[in-house]
Legacy VTK file of the C-alpha trace (Angstrom):
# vtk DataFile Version 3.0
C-alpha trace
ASCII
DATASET POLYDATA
POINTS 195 float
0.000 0.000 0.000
1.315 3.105 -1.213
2.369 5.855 2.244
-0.895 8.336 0.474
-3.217 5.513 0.704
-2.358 4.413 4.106
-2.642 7.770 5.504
-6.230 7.896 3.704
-6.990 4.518 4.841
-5.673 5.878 8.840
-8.301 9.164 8.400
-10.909 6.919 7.421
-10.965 5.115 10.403
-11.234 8.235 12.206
-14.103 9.283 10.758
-16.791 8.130 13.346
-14.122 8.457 16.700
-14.754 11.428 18.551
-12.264 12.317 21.851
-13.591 14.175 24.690
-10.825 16.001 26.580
-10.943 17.927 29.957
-7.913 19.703 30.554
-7.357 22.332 33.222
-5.077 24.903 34.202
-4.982 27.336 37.455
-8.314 26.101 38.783
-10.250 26.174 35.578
-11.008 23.231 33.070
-12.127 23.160 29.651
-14.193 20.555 27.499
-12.875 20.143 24.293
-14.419 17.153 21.590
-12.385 16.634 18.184
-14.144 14.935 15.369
-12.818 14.822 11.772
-14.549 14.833 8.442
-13.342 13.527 5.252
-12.569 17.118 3.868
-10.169 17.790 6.587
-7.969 15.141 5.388
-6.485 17.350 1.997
-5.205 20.186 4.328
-3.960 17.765 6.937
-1.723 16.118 4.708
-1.012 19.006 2.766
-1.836 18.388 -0.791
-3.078 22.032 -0.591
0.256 22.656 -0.939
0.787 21.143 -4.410
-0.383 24.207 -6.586
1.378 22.673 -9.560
-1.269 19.612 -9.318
-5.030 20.020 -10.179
-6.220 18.067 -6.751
-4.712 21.064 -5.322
-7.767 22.631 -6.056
-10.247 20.302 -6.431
-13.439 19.411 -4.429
-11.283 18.009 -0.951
-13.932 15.326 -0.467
-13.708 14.166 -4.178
-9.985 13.678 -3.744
-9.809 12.058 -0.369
-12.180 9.154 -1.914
-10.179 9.196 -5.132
-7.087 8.817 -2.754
-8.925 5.738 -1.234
-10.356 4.270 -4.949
-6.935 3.981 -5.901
-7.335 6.866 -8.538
-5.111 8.950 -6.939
-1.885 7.812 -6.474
1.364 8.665 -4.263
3.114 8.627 -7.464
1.099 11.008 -8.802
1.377 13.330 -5.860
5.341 12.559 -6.107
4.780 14.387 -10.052
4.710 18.068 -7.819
7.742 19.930 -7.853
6.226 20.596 -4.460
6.046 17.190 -2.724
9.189 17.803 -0.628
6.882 20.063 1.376
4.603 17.649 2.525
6.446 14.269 2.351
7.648 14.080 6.088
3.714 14.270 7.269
3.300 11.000 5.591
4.902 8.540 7.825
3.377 10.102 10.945
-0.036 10.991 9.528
-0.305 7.271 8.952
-0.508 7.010 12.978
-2.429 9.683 13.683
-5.002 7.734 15.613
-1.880 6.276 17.525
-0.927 9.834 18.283
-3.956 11.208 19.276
-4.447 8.166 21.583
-1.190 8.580 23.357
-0.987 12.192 23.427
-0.999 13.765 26.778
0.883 17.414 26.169
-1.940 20.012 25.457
-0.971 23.629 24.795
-3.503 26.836 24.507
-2.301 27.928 21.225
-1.474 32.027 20.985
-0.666 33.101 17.368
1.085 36.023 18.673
3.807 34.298 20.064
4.329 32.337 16.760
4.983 35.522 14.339
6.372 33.312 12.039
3.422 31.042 11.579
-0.015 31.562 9.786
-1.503 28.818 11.605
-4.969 29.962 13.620
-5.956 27.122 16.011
-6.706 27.333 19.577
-5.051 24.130 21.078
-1.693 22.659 20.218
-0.973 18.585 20.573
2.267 17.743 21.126
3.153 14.062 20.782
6.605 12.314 20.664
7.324 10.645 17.287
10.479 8.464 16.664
13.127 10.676 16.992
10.660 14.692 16.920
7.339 15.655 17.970
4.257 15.672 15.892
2.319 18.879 16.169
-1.001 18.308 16.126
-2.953 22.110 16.023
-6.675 22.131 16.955
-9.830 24.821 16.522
-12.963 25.666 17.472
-15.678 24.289 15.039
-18.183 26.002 16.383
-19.069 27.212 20.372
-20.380 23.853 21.433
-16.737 22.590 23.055
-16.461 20.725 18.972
-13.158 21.145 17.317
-11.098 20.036 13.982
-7.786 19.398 13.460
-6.744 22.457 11.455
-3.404 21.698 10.590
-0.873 18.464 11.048
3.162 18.325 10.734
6.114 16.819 12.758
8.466 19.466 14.643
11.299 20.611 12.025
13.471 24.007 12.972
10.620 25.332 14.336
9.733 24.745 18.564
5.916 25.780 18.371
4.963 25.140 21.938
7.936 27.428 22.957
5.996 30.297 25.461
2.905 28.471 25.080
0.461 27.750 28.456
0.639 24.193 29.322
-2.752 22.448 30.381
-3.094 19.674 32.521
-4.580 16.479 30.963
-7.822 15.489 33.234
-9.687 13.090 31.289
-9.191 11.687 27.539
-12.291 9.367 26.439
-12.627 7.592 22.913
-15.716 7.107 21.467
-16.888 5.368 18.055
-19.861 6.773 16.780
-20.702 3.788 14.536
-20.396 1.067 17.636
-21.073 3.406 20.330
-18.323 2.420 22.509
-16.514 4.464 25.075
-13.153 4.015 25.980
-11.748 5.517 28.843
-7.573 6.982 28.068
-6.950 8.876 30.784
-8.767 9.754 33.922
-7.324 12.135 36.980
-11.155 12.990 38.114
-12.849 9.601 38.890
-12.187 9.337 42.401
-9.585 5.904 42.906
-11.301 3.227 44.875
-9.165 1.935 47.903
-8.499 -1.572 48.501
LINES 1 196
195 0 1 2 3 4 5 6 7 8 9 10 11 12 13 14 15 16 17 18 19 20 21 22 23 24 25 26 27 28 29 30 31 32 33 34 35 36 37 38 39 40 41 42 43 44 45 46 47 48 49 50 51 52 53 54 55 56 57 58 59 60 61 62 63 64 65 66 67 68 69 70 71 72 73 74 75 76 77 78 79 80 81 82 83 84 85 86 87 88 89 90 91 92 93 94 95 96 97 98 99 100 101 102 103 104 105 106 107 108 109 110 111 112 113 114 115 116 117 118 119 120 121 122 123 124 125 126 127 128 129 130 131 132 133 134 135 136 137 138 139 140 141 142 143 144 145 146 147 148 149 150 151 152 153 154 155 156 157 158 159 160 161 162 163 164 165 166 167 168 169 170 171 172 173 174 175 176 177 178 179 180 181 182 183 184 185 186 187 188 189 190 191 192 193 194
């Protein structure tokens, strides 16, 4: 299976897993839920970032199921002048459920601190990945507690949680939509029962 496919193939099982987060910091906690839809995927991986290749442009749903078909092809991605730009998200994307399910570093994301980056998000992910970090960068879908993952890339030159507020991990559940399980990660609030 070619490394584009199998990071498809990785998103697609995220599809129906939502996480439900509590973190806290000085006193106060916060509720965050991440879900993911198919048209994140293209931005995630970074094919927006082949402007020499039409499926830079094209409808992102379209191209993640044509990435999954088999009609799209990592050697067809490869054709971009501009592949070296996105080719060292492949390998870790492929584990992104992996990283999401281990990750325990949360960071309130400020922009402002980051004048080099464009990226808007509110929370940062940071997760240990072979020998880097992956940054995982997440924002508000709407004022319900949802977010998305806005943007996805393993730590180069770049420290992005330098400055940033650290938040304590309280809870982490997993839960599939389709089977309606609920899998318990992390929990620091259930009181621990004594023996």
């Amino acid at each position: 299976m070619d490394s584009l496919l199998a990071c498809a193939k990785a998103f697609e099982n995220l599809l129906p897993v939502k996480y439900h987060i509590i973190i806290g910091r000085r006193g106060k906690s916060v509720d965050l839920t991440v879900s993911f839809e198919a048209v994140e995927f293209h931005h995630l991986v970074g094919l927006h970032k082949l402007h020499d290749l039409r499926l830079s442009r094209a409808s992102r749903e379209k191209v993640f199921s044509q990435i999954l078909s088999g009609q799209i092809t990592l050697d067809e991605v490869k054709k971009s002048r501009y592949f070296c730009r996105i080719q060292k998200r492949l390998e870790p994307f492929q584990k992104i459920e992996e990283l999401f399910d281990k990750n325990d570093l949360i960071f309130r994301y400020n922009q402002k601190l980051q004048s080099f980056s464009l990226i808007e998000a509110e929370y940062l992910l940071s997760t240990p990945y072979e020998c880097t970090d992956v940054y995982i960068f997440l924002d508000k879908k709407d004022e319900a507690g949802n977010f998305f993952c806005r943007s996805f890339f393993p730590k180069e030159e770049k420290d992005y949680t330098k400055g940033q507020a650290v938040y304590t991990l309280l809870k982490k559940e997993k839960i599939n939509t389709n089977t309606g399980t609920l899998q318990i990660q992390y929990d620091r609030l259930s009181p621990k029962s004594g023996s």
